[in-house]
N, C-alpha and C positions, 0 to 999 in steps of 0.2 A: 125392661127393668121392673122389678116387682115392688108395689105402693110402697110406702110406711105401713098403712093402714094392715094390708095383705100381710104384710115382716109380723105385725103384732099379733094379729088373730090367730097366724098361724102358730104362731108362740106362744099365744093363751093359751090354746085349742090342746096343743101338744103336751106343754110344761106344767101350768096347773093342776097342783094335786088337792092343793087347798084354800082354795081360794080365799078367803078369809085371812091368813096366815100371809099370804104374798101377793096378798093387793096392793102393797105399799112397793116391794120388789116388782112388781110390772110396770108400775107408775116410773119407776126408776129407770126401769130398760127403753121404755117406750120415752124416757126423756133423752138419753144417749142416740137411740137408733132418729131423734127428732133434728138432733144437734148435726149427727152428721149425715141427716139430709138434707139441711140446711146449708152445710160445706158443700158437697156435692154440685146442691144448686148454686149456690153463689160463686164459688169456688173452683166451676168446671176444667178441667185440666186438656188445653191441647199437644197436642204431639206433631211434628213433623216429619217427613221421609221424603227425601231426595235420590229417585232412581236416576242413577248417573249413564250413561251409555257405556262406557268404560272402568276398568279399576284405578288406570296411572295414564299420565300426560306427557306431553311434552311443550317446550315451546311454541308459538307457530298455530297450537291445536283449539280446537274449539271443544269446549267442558258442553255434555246437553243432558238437560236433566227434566225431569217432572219431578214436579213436589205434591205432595199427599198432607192435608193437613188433618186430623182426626180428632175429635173431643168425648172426654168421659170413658169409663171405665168399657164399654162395647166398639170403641175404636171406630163409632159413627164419623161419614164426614160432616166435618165441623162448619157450621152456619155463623158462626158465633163474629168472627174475622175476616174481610172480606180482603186484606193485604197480605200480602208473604214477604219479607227480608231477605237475602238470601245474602251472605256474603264470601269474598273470597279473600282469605286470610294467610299474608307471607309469612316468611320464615321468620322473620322477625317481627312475628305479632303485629302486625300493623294489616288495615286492610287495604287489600290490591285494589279489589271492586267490589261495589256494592249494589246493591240492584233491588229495586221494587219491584212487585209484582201483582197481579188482581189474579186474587180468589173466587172460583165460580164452580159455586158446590162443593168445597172444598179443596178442589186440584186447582193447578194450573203448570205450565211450565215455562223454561226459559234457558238461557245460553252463557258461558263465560266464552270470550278469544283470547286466549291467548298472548300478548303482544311479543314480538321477538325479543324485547327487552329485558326480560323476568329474567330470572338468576334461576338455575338449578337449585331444587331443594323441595324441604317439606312443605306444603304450606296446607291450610285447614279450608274447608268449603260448611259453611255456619247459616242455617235456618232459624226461622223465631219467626213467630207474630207479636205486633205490641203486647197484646194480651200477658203471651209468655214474658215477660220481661216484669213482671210485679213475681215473681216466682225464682224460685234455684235454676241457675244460669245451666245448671246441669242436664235441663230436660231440654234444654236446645238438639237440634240434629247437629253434631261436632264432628266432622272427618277429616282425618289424616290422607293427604292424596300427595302420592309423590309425583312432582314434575320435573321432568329430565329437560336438557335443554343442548341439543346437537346442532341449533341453527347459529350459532355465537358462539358456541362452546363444546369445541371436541375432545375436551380432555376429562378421561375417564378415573375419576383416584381410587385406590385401591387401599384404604384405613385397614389399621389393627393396631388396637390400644393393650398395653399390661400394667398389673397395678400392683404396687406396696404399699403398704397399708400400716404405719408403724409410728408413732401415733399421725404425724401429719401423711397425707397422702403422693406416694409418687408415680408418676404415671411417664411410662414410657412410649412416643408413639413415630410410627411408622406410617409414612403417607407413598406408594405408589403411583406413577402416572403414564398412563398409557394412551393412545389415540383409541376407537372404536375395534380399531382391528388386533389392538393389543399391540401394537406399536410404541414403544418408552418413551417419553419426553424427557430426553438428557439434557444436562446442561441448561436448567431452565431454574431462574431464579425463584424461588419463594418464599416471601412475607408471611408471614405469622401472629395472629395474636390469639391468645387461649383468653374466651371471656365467658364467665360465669357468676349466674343471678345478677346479670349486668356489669359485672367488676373485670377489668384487666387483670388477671392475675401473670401472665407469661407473655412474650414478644419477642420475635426474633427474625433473623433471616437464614436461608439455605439453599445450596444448591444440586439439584437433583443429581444422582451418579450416572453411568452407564446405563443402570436399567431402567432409568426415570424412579429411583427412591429418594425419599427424603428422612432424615430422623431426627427426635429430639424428645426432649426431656423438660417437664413442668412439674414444680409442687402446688399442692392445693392445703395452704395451711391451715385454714378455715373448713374442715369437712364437714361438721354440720352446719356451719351456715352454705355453705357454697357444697348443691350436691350435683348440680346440673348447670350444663352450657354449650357451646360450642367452638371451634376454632374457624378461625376467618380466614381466610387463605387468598393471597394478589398476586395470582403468577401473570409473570413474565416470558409469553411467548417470543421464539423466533421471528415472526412476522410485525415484533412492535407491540402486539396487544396485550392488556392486562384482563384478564380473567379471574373474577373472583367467585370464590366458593365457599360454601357456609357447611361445616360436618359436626352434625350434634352431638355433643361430647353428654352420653345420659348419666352416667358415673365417673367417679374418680378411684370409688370405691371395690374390693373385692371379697365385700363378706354379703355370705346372705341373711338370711332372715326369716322364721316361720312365727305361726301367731295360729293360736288355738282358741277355737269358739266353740263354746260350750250349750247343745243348742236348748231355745231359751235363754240364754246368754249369763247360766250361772250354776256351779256345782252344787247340788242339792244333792244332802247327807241320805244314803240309803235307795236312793235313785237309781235304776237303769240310766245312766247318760248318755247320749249320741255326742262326742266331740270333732265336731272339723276343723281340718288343719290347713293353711296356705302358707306354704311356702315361696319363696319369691331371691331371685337373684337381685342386685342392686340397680339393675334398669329397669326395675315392675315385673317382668313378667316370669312366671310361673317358671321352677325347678323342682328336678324330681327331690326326694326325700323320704328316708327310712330309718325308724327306730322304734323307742320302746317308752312307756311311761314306770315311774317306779315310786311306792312311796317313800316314807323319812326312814323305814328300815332296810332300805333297798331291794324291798319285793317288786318283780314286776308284776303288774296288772293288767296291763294292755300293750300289744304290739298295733305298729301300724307302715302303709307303706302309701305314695301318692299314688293315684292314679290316674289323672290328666290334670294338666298344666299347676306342677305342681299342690296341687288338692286332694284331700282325701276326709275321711271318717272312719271312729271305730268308736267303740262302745265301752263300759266298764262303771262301776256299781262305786264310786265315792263313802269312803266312810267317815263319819262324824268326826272329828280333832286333826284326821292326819293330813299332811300336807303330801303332797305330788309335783314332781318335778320329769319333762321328758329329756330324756339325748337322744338327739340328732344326727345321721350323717345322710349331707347332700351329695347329689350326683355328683359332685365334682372331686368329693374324699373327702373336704372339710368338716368339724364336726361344732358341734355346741350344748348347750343346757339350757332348756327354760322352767323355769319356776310356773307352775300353776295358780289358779287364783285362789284363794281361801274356799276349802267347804264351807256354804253355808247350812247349818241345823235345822233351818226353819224356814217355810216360804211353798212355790208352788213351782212348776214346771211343766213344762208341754211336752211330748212325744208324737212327730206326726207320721205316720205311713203314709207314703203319697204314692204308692208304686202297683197300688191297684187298678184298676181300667175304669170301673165303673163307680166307687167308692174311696174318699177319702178318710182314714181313719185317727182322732187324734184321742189321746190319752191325757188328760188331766192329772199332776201328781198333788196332793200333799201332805204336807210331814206329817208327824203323828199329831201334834200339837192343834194345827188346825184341822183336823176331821171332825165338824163339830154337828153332822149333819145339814151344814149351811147353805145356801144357795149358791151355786156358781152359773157363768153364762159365758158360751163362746159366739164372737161373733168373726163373720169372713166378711173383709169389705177390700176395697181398692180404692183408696181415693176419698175415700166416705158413701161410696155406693155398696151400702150391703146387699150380699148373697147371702148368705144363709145366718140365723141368726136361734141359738135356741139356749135352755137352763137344765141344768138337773143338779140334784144334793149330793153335797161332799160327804157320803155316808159312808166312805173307805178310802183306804189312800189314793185310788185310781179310780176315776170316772173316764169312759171312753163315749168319745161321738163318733156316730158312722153320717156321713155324710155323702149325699150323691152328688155326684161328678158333673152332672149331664144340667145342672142350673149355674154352675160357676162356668162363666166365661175362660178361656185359656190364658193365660198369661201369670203375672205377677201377683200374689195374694197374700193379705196378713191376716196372718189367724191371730184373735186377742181373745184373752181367758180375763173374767173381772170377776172380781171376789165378788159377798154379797152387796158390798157399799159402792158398787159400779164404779170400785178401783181398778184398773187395768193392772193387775199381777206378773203376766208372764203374755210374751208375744214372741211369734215365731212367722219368716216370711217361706211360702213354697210359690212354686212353679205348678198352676195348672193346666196339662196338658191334654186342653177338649177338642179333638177331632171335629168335631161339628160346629164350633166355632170357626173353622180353617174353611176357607171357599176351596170345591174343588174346582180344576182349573187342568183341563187337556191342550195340548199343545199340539198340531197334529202338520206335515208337511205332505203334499201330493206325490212324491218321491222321497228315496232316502237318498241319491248319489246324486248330483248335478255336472253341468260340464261347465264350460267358462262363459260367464255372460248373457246365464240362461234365468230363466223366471222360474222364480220360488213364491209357489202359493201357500200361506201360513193360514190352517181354519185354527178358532179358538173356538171351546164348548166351556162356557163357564156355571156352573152350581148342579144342584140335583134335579132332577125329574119332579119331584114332589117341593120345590121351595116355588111360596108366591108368585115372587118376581126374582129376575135371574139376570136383571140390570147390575152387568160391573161397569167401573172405569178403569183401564188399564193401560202399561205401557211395554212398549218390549222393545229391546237392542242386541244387533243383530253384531260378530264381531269375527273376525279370520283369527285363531287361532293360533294359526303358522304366524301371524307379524302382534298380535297380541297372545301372549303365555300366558295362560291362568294356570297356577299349581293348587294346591293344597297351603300353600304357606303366600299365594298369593291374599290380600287384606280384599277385600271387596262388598259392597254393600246389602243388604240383606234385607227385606220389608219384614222379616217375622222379626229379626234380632235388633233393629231400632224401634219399631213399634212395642214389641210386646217383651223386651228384656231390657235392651240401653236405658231406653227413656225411665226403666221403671226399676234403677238398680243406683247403689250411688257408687262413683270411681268409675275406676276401667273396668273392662271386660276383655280379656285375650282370647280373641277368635269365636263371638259371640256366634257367628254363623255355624261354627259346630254341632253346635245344640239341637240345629233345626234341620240336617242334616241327614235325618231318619229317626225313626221312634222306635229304640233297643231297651233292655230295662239295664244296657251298661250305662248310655248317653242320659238314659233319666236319671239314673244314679249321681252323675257327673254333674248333673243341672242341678239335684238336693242339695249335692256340698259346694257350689256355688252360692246358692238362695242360705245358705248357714253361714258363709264367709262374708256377704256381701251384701245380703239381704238389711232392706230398711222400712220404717213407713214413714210415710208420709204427712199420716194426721200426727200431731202432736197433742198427744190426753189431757197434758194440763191445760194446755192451750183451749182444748175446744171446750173441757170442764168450764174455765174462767173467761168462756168467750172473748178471746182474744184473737182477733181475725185478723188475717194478713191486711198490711196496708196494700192499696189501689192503687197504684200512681200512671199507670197507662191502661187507656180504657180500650176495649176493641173496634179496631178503627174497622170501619164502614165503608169510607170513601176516601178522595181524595178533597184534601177541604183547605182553605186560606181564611185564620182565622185571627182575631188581634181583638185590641181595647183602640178607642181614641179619647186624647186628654187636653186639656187644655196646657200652655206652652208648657206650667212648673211640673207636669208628667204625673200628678197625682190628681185631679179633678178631674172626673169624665163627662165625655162631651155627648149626652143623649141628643137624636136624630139627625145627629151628622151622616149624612150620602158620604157612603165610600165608595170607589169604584178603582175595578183591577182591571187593567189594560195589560195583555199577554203578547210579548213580541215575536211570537211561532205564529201557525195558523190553526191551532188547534183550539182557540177561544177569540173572542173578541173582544166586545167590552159588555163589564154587566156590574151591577150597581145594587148596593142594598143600604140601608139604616141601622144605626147602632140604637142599643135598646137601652135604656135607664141608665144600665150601669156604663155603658159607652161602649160596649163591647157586640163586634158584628162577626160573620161569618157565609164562608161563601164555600157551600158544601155541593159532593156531589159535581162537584172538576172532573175533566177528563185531559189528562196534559202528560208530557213525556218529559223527558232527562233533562234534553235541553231546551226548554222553555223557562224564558227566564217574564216575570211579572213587572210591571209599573201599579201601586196601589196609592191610591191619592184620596183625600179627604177634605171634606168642608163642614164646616160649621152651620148649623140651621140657618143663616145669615147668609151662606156661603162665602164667609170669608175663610183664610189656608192658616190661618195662623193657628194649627196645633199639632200635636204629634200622634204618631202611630207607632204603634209597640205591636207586634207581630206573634203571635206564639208558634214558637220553637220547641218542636221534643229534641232534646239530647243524643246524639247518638250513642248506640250501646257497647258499652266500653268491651274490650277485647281481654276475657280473664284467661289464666292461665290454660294449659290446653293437659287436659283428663286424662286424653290418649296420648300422651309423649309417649307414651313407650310403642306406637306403633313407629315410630321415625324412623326411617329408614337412614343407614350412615352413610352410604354412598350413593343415591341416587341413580347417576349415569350410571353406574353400575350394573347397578339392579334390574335398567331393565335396557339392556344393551340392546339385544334385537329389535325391539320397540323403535326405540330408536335410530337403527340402521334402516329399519322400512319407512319409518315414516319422513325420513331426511331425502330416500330414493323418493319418496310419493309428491311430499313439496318441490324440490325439483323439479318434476315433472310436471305440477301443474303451473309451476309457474313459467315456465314454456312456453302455456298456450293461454296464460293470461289471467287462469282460475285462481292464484295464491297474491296478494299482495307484500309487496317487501320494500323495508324501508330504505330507498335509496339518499346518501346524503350528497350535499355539495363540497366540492372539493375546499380544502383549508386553504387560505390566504390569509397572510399574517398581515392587517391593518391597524397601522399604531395611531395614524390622525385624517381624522377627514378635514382640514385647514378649507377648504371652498367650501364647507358649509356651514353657515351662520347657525349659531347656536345662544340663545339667550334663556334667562329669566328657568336655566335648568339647574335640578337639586342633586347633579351629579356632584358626589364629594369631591372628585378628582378635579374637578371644575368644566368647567359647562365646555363641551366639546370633546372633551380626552378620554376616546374609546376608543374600543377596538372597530366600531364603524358606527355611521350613523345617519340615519333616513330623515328628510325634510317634508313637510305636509305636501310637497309638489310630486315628491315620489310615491304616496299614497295617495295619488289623483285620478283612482283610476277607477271608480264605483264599487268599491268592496261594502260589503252590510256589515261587518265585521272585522277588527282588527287579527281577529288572529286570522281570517283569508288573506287579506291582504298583504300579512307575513309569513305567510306559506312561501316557502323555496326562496326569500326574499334576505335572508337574514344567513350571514356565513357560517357556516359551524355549528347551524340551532336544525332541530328537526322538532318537530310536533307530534304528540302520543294524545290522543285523547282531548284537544285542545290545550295542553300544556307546552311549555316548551323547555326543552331541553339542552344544554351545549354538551356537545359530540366529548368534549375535556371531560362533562362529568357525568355519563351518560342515565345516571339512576338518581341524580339529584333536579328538581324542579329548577330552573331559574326562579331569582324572584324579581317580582315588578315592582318599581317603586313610581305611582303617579304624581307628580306635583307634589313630590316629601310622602307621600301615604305609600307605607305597604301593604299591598296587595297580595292574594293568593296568584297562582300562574293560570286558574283559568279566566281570572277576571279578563282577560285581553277580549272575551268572546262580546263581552257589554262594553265596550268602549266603539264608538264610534269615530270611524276614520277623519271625518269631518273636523273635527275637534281636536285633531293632535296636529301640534305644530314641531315637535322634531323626536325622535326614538333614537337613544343610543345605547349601542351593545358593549357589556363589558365581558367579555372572555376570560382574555390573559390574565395571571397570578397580578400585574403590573399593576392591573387597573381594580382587581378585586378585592388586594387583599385589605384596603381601607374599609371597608364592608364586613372584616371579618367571618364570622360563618353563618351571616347572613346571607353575604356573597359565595358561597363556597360551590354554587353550581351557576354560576353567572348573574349576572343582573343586566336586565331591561329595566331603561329608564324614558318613562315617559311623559315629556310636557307638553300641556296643552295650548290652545295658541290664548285662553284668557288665562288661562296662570291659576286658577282655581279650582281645579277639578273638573270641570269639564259637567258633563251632563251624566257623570256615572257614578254612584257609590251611596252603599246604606251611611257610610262614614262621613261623608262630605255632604252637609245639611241642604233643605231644600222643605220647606215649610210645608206641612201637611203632605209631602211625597213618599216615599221609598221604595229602594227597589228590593225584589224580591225572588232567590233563585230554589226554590225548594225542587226536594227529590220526587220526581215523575214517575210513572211508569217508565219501564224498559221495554223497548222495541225490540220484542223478540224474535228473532232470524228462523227461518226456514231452511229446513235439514233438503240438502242437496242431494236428490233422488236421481240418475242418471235413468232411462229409455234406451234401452237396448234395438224396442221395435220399431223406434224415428228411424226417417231416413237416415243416412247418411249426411255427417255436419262435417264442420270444421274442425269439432273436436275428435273423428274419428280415429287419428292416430295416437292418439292421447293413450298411454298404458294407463290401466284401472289397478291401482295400487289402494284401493281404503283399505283401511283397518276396522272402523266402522263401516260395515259392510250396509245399516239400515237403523233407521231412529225413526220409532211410530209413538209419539207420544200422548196421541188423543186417542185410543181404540174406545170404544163404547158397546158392550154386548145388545141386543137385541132381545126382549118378551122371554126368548125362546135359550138365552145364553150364548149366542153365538155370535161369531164377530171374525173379519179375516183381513189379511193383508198381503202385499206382494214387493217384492224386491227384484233384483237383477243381481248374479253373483258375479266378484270382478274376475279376471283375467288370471293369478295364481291358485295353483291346489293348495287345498288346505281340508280345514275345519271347521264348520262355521258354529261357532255359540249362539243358539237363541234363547236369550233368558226375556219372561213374562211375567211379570209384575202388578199388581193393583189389590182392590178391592170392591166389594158390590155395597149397595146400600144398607145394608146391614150390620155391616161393617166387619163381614168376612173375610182376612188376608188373603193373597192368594200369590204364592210365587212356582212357576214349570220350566223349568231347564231343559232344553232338546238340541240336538245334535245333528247337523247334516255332514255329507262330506263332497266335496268339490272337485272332479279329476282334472 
């Protein structure tokens, strides 16, 4: 990155005609390009990228991903954060799993499973570092990943919605049901409710015909407030089971919608204007569109047609007074009128060519008014990292900059034009696409055909013969084709189109990996009227003018740390040189002990501890006496905002990726055969209405102490368990355990909840309760015994008392002088990608069919001095196709993505 100092000299050196005259104008530039180096520095922007092995899921399946963290406008890896977040986000915005991670050198990676529990549907897979989280939730990595789910659920639906639109909306829909193979689910009852922006608006029942359809009909009277939702669906299989299903309803609506951007973002009287145009169906995404603009006397002026994903551009000379209005007709026949914005008389405008190879060219306009010979100054920055920065006098309507190509980095850029009073006038965002920013990166296989079960050597040669160093870090996933379908309309993830467009674009983007696709001067064209519709910055002028800097609220975390105040009892007076010490009941720490300092406040940085390690942190007064408290500091979790890419939702899921899901239902299967899959088996149901032989006292069951559906005495947990929820493993009728929660089979997606001695509890508390300590557990199942609990009770209640009737030895809730306890989020213990040995003897797994789909997951590759780096696999047992796609970046922060192809007879 080039100095301040270097931006300025070279802008004296250049621009200075008179020194004397615009000594006061450099002092000016040189305080702007000061300001936002200062943003820059302070202000450094990271990025995320998550290469996933796969595009789509299913139940059952394990998610494996590497993440890339990058800072600053060169896409370095980032030093800055040494955690990663990673989450996985259901369909109903809520998150599934969440997971820590350490950052080392920027990368690391890690694993989601699956649970056979999950419901078909969309759900979103969500990166961040703290850091990121004082910023626009926008520049998170946000993915749309469909998961199918054949292991619970074989019924495939088949949606198509039609709409009226008059003034309230009426929406007609048809729901299909069929098994994998296309077989109809007749005769199968289905519950309904249509909910949207959270409101029931529709409810009903039906039951499927002959060919497994179902129909019905909903108003949405509310269309602009209610534009998006989905319908709930609880069928009723022949074998007893309820199957629900979530199909996101993205409109109700059937009109579209175009919106014209004027570039520079305004009609200026006398002007050459470039205007781009996006068109958009009522679920976001791009429709085609063709027409004409006309002024107030109904001349035309300009025709136009889209050219991908509904966008386009055209050109035409605005004159002073008259007004412009376009008509429209969309791909689908329909038609409309839009009103243009007022010509403005007066002001300034940009003009950029960016479709040169080697030079970027922009035009500066203005009116007549201000051509007063004045100073003007263009500058290109990303972020507040300027690239090129220079002046010349507005001594005609048109001032042009030639600018070289070959100092701007590739990606996202705002070109800003400031009058002489280093007022930002007119701003325009492009796309620059530098080759020599991109790492090359060959992909090379020792054969192209393979047989079944044979060894595939992968060499990697990553940069140039002439670059320093040619250290990348990269990752590649290997995939059958034949049982995973990638199309063209398949969604999939992309390191050039998150790095270098999502993160740096605001809204959606449809099918941002198009872009990156090949370098035509059609697809760069298509990228211009993108960067015109959608394009934004970042810095805000008046802001950095008026030094208003974004507030801090999360700083970048380092380590893993336990940190708090201690006070005396009234929680406001701090207790300086109180000894605290954290006792860890894993074995991943022991005990360690430090001093609060003045303000009472200590910390214990620089932990090394997992998920489930749960802390004991106790304190004493310089005196060593317990009598005060600890207050812990807690970051907030980050809340789940609305999802940018809804419109990549898919509507039917199982659907979509049917084969996907026929191989991978034959693959689980099969390995659960021979022991490799685990699957949750439950205990059979037995309806128990009283345990009367077993004493029950001093319990906060409402129903009254005894009256459950069953219930365990301290004599039945006599059996050395470390942990309450071991000891209630297989133990408990009708409950199964996911994750240490527990569950009743009655409501299989809802937590029971626990109630200790009157205190409710979350469901994993059971894992800190010590067995010792509980003198009788009773389960509530049946409606019978729940429904006094309300929907509190609405997925069972465990109830548990201790044998002193006080809490027991567990809970931040239930006091305990100078103690608490304390369960913060650990590292994830990341799994190891199961690599099969073709050239081992012969095992026990020999008969085992090799069905992956993920055929190979290398997520730590690391090139060598020299660029080079290789790896090896075994291909399974079906022909196919195998996808090698190769991913990362070098220390310079070069992208680098290679798609290669083998085939398998």
């Amino acid at each position: 990155m080039m100095s301040l100092s270097r931006f300025v000299s070279l802008w004296m050196a250049c621009c200075l005609v008179a020194p004397m005259a615009l000594a006061q104008d450099s002092r000016v530039v040189e305080e702007v390009l000061g300001k936002l180096e200062n943003h820059a520095n302070q202000y450094p922007q990271e990025k995320v990228y998550l290469h996933l092995d796969k595009p789509y899921y299913t139940v059952g399946d394990d998610i494996w991903f590497k993440g890339y963290v990058t800072i600053g406008a060169y896409n370095q890896l980032s030093g800055l954060s040494k955690i990663l977040y990673v989450d996985l986000i259901g369909p109903e915005d809520r998150p599934v799993q969440s997971i820590r991670l350490p950052l080392i050198a920027g990368v690391t990676m890690g694993d989601f499973q699956l649970a056979d529990s999950l419901d078909e549907g969309n759900y979103r897979i969500r990166a961040y570092t703290n850091w990121m989280r004082n910023f626009d939730p926008n520049v998170f990595y946000d993915r749309t990943l469909p998961i199918g789910n054949a292991r619970t659920d074989n019924i495939v639906a088949h949606s198509a919605f039609s709409y009226e639109n008059s003034p309230v909306h009426r929406v007609h829909t048809e729901i299909a049901f069929t098994d994998l193979d296309g077989k109809p689910f007749a005769d199968m009852d289905a519950n309904y409710q249509v909910v949207m922006e959270g409101r029931n608006i529709a409810r009903g029942r039906e039951t499927s015909d002959d060919e497994g359809r179902i129909a019905f009909d909903f108003v949405n009277k509310q269309p602009f407030n209610l534009q998006s939702g989905e319908i709930l669906l609880a069928l009723s299989t022949a074998d007893k089971r309820t199957v629900n299903k979530r199909i996101p309803l993205k409109t109700t609506s059937n009109t579209n919608s175009v919106q014209f951007f004027p570039e520079s973002g305004h009609l200026l009287a006398g002007n050459l204007t470039k205007v781009a145009f996006k068109a958009m169906a009522p679920e976001g995404i791009g429709v085609a569109v063709s027409g004409y603009v006309q002024d107030g006397a109904g001349t035309r002026v300009a025709e136009f047609e889209s050219a991908h994903a509904g966008m386009g551009s055209f050109s035409f000379i605005p004159q002073a007074g008259a007004t412009y209005t376009a008509r429209v007709t969309y791909g689908d026949g329909s038609e409309a009128e839009v009103d243009f914005p007022v010509v403005e008389a007066s002001g300034y405008a940009l003009a950029v060519n960016s479709q040169m190879d080697k030079q970027l060219f922009v035009q500066a306009f203005a009116s007549d008014d201000l051509v007063k010979g004045q100073a003007i100054s263009l500058l290109l920055q990303r972020n507040g990292t300027v690239f090129y920065a220079s002046k010349s006098k507005q001594t005609k309507n048109e001032a042009v900059f030639s600018i070289p190509r070959e100092h701007v980095p590739v990606g996202v850029v705002q070109v800003t034009l400031f009058a002489a009073n280093q007022i930002p006038v007119a701003e325009r965002t492009i796309f620059n696409y530098n080759e020599a920013s991109l790492l090359p990166l060959e992909v090379e296989t020792d054969r192209a055909t393979y047989g079944k079960k044979e060894k595939v050597t992968v060499q990697l040669i990553a940069g140039n013969v002439a670059d320093t160093s040619r250290v990348a870090t990269l990752s590649a996933a290997v995939v059958d084709m034949a049982k995973v379908p990638i199309d063209s309309g398949t969604r999939e993830g992309n390191i050039y189109a998150s790095l270098l467009l999502n993160s740096d674009i605001k809204g959606y983007v449809e099918s941002p990996a198009y872009y990156f696709e090949g370098k035509d001067a059609v697809r760069l064209r298509h990228l211009d009227d993108l960067m015109l519709t959608q394009g934004w910055s970042r810095i805000n002028w008046q802001d950095l003018e008026a030094e208003r800097n974004p507030v801090i609220s999360y700083a970048p975390e380092q380590d893993l740390r336990i940190s708090g105040v201690v006070t005396k009892r009234n929680g406001k007076v701090p207790v300086p040189n109180a000894t605290v010490t954290i006792l860890s009941t894993g074995n991943a720490l022991a005990v360690v002990d430090t001093v609060t300092d003045a303000e009472g406040r200590f910390s214990f940085d620089r932990l090394l501890f997992y998920d489930d390690t749960k802390f004991v942190v106790q304190a004493r007064d310089e005196k060593g006496r317990k009598y005060v408290d600890i207050t812990l500091d807690e970051v907030p979790q980050q809340q789940v905002t609305r999802n940018k890419n809804a419109p990549d939702a898919t509507i039917d899921v199982n659907q979509s990726i049917q084969t996907y899901l026929k191989n991978t239902k034959a693959q689980f299967e099969e390995m659960e055969k021979y022991g490799l899959k685990e699957k949750t088996i439950l205990l059979e149901e037995v309806d128990v209405t009283r345990q009367a032989d077993k004493k029950v006292e001093h319990s906060s069951n409402l129903n009254g102490p005894g009256n459950a559906d069953q219930v365990l005495t301290a004599e039945d947990l006599s059996m050395g368990c470390t942990s309450l929820t071991i000891c209630l493993q297989g133990r408990l009728v009708g409950v199964i355990f996911r994750n240490g929660v527990p569950y009743s089979t009655r409501s299989p997606n809802q937590p029971m909840q626990i109630v200790m001695d009157g205190m409710y509890l979350e469901g994993d508390a059971l894992a800190m309760i010590s067995p010792f300590d509980v003198e009788t557990i009773e389960v509530l199942r049946g409606i019978g015994n729940t429904a006094v609990y309300g929907s509190m009770g609405s997925g069972g209640v465990i109830i548990i008392t201790t044998k002193r009737g006080d809490g027991g030895s567990f809970g931040r809730d239930s006091y305990t002088p100078g103690v608490v306890t304390h369960s913060p989020q650990g590292y994830y213990a990341v799994r190891e990608f199961y690599v099969p040995d073709y050239s081992a003897p012969v095992d026990s797994l020999a008969g085992m069919k090799d069905l992956r789909t993920t055929i190979h997951w290398a997520p730590n590759i690391v090139t060598d001095e020299t660029g080079k780096a290789s790896f090896e696999f075994y291909t399974a047992e079906t022909p196919g196709t195998y996808r090698i796609v190769v991913e990362g970046l070098d220390i310079y922060g070069r992208l680098a993505r290679t798609v290669k192809y083998i085939t398998v007879e």
